[in-house]
VEXZABA-758474 format. One line per field, with one value per residue: residue in three letters; x, y, z of N, C-alpha, C, O in turn; residue number from 1. Coordinates in nm, 2 decimals. Layout:
! VEXZABA-758474
type	[ALA  ...] .
n_c1	[X  ...] .
n_c2	[Y  ...] .
n_c3	[Z  ...] .
ca_c1	[X  ...] .
ca_c2	[Y  ...] .
ca_c3	[Z  ...] .
c_c1	[X  ...] .
c_c2	[Y  ...] .
c_c3	[Z  ...] .
o_c1	[X  ...] .
o_c2	[Y  ...] .
o_c3	[Z  ...] .
seq	[NUM  ...] .
***
This chain:
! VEXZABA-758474
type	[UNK  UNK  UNK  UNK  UNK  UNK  UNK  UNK  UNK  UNK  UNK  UNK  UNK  UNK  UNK  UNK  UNK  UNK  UNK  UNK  UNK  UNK  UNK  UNK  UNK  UNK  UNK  UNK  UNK  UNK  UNK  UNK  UNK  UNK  UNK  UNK  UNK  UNK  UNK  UNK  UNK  UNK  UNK  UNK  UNK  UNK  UNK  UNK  UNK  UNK  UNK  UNK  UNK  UNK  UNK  UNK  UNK  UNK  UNK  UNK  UNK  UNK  UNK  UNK  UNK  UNK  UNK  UNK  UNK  UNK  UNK  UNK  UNK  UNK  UNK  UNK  UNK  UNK  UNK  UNK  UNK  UNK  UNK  UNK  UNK  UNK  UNK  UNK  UNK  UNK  UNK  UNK  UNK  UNK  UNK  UNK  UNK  UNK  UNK  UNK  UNK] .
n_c1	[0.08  0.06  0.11  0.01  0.28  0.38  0.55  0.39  0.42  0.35  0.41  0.56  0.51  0.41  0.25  -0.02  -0.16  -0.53  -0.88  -0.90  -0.74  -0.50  -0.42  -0.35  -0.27  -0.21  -0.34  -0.57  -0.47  -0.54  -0.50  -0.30  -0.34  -0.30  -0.06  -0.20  -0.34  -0.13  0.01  -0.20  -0.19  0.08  0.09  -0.14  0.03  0.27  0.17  0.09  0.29  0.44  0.23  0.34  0.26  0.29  0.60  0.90  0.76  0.65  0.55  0.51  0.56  0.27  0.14  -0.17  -0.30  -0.44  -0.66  -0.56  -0.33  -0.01  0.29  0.56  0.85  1.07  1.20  0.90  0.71  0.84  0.76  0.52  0.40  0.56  0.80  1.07  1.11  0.99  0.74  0.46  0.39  0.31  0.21  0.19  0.09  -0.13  -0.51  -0.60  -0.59  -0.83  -0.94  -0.84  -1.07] .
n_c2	[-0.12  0.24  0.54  0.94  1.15  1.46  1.85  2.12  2.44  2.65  2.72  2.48  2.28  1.94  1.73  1.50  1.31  1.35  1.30  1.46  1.69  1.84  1.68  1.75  1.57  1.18  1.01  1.06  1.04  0.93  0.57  0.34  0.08  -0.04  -0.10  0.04  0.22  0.35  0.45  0.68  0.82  0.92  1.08  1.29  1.37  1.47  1.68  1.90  1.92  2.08  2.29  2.43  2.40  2.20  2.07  1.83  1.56  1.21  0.88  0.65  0.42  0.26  0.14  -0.07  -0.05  -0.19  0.02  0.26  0.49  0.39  0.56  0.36  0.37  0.53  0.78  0.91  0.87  1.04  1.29  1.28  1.28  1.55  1.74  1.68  1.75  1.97  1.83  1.94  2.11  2.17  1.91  1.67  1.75  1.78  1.63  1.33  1.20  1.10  0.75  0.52  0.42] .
n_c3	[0.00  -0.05  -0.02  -0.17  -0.09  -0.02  0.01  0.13  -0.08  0.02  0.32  0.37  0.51  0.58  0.37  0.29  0.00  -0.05  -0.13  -0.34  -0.35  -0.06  0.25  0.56  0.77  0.74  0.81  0.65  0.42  0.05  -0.02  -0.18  -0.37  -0.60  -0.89  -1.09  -0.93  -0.76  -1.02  -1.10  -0.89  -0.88  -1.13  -1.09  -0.85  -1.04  -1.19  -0.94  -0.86  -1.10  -1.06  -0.91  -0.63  -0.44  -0.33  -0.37  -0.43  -0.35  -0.34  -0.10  0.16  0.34  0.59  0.73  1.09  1.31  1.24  1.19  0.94  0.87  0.81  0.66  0.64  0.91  0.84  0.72  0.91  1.12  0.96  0.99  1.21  1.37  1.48  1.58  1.81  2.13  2.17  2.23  2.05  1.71  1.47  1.64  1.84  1.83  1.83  1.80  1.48  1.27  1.25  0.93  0.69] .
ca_c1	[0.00  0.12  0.02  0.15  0.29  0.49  0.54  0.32  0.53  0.33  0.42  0.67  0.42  0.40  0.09  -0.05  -0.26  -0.66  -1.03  -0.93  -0.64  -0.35  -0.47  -0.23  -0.23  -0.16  -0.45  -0.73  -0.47  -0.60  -0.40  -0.29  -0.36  -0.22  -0.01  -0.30  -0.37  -0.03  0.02  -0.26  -0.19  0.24  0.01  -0.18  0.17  0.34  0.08  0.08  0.41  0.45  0.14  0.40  0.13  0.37  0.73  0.91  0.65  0.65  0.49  0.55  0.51  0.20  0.03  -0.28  -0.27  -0.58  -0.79  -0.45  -0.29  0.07  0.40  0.67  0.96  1.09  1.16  0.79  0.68  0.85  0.70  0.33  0.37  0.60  0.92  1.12  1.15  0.86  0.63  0.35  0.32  0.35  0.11  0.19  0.03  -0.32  -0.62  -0.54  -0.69  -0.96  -0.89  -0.89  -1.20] .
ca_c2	[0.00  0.35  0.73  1.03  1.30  1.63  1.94  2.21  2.52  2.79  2.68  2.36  2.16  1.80  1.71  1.39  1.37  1.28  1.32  1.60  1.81  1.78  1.67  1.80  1.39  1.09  0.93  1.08  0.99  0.80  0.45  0.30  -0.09  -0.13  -0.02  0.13  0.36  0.48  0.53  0.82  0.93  0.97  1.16  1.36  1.45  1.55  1.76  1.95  2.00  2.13  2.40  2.52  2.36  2.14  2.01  1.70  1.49  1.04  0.77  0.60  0.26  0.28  0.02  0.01  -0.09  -0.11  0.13  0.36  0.47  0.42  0.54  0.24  0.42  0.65  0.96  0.91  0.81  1.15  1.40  1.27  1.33  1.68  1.79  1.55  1.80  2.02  1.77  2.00  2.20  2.09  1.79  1.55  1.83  1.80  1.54  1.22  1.20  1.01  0.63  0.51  0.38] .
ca_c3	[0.00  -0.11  0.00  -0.28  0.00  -0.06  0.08  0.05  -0.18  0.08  0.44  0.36  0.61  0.52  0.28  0.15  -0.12  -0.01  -0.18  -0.43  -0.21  0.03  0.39  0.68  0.80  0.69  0.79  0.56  0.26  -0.02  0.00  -0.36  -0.32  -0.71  -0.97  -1.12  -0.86  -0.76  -1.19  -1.08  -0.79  -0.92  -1.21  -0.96  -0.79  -1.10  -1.23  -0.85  -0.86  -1.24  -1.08  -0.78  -0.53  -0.38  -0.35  -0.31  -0.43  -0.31  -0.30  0.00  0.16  0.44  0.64  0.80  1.19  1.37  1.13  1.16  0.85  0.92  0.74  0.71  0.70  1.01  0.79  0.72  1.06  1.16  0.87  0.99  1.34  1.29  1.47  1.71  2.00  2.17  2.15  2.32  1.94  1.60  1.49  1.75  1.98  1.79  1.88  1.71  1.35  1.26  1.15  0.81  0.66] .
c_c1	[0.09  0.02  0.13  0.15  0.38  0.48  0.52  0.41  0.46  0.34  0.54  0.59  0.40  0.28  0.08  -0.20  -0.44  -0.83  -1.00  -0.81  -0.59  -0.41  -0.32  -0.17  -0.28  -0.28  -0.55  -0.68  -0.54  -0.54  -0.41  -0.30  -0.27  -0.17  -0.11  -0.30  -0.25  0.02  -0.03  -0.20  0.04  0.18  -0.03  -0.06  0.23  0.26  0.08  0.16  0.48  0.34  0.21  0.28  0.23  0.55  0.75  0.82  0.70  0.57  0.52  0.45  0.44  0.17  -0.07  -0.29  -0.35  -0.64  -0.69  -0.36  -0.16  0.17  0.50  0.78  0.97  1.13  1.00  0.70  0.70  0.77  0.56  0.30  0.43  0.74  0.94  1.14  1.04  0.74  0.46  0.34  0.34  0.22  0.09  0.10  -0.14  -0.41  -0.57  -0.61  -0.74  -0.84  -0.92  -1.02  -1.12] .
c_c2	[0.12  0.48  0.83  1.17  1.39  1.74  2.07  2.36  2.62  2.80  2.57  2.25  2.06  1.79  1.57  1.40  1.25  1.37  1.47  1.67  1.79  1.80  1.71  1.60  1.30  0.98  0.93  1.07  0.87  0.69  0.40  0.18  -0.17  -0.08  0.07  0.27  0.44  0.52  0.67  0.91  0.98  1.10  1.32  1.45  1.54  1.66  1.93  2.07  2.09  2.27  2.46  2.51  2.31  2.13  1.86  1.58  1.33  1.01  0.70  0.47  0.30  0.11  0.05  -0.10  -0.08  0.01  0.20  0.39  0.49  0.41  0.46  0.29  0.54  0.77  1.00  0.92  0.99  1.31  1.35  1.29  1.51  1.68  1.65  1.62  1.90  1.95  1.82  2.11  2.08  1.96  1.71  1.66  1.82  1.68  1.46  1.19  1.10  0.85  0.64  0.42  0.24] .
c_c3	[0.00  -0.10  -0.08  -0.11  -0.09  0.07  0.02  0.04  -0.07  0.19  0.44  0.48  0.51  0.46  0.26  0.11  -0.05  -0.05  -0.27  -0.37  -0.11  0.19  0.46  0.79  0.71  0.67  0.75  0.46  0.21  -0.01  -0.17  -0.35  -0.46  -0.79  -1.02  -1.02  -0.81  -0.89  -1.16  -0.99  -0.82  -1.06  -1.12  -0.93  -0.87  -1.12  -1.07  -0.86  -0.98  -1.20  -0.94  -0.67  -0.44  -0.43  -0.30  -0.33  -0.42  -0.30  -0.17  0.07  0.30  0.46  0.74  0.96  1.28  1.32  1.15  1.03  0.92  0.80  0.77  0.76  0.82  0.95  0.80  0.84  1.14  1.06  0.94  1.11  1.36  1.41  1.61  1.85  2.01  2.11  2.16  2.18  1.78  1.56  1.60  1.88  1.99  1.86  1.80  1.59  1.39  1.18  1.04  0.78  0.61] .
o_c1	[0.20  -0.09  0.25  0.07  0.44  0.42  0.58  0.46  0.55  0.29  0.62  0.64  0.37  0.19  0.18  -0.30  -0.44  -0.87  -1.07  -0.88  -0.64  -0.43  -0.21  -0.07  -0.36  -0.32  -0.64  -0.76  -0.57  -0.47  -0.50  -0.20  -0.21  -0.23  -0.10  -0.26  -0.25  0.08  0.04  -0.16  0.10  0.24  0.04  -0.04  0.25  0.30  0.07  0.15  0.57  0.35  0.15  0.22  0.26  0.60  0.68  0.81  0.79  0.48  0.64  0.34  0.51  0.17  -0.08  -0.29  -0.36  -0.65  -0.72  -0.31  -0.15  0.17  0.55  0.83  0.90  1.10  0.97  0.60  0.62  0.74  0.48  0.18  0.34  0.77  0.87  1.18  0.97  0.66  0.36  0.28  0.36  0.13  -0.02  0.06  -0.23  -0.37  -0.49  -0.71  -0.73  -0.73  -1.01  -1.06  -1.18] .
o_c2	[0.11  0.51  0.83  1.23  1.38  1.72  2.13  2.40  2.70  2.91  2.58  2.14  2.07  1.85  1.51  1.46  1.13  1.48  1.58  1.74  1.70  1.91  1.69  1.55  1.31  0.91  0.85  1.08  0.77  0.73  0.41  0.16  -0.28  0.03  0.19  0.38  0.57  0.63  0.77  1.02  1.07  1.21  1.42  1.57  1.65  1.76  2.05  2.19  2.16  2.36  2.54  2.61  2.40  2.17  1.79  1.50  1.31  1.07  0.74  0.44  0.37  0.01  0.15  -0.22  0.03  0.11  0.27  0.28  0.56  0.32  0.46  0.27  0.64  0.88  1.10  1.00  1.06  1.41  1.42  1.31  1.60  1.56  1.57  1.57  1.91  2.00  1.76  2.21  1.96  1.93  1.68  1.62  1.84  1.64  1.51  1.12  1.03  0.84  0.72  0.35  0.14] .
o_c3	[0.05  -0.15  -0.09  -0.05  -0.20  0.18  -0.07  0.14  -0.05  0.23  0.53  0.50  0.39  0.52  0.22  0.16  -0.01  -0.01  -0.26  -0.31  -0.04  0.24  0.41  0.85  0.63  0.57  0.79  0.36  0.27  0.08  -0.26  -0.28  -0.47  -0.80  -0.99  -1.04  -0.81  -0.89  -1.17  -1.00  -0.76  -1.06  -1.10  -0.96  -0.83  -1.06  -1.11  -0.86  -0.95  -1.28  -0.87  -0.63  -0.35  -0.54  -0.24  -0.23  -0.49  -0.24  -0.16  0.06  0.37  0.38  0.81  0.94  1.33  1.40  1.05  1.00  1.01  0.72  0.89  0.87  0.83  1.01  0.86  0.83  1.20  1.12  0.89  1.13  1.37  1.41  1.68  1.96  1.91  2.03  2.12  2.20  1.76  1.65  1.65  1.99  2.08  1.96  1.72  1.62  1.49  1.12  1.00  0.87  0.57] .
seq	[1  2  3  4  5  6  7  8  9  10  11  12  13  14  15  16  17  18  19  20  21  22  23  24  25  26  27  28  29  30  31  32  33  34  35  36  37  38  39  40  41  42  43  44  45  46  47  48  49  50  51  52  53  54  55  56  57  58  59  60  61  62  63  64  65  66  67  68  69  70  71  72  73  74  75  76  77  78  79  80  81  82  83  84  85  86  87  88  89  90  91  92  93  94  95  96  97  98  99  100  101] .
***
């Protein structure tokens, strides 16, 4: 499974791509289950980033963990929660998103 993230070109805050437009977490992105769908959603990305929407645009490897969308890798794991020190701001400070469907 595969979520397209980036970072958005007017803040540099982490994005992934979810229902039309770049969610602030991880866990309202779309998930790609097959080539097919990350074809689009790498589509999707380029297109973003060609309109100075975003930067940095990936795919990346998720799993889903008790209805949680979770990023595999620890760079990922760190961009979806947000900075590694003052935990008390930044995403990690918010309510805990919604699970995935």
């Amino acid at each position: 499974m595969k979520v397209l993230t980036a970072n958005r070109l007017s803040d540099g805050i982490a994005v992934w791509y979810a229902d039309g437009g770049w969610a602030e977490t991880v866990a309202r992105a779309d998930i790609a289950h097959d080539k097919a769908a990350e074809d689009r959603l790498e589509a999707i990305g380029a297109a973003a980033a060609a309109s100075n929407e975003v930067v940095d645009v990936n795919l990346i490897d998720v799993t889903v963990i008790n209805g949680a969308v979770e990023p595999v890798r620890l760079r990922e794991k760190i961009r979806a929660a947000g900075p590694t020190i003052r935990t008390d701001l930044g995403k990690q400070a918010s309510p805990a998103p919604a699970r995935a469907a």
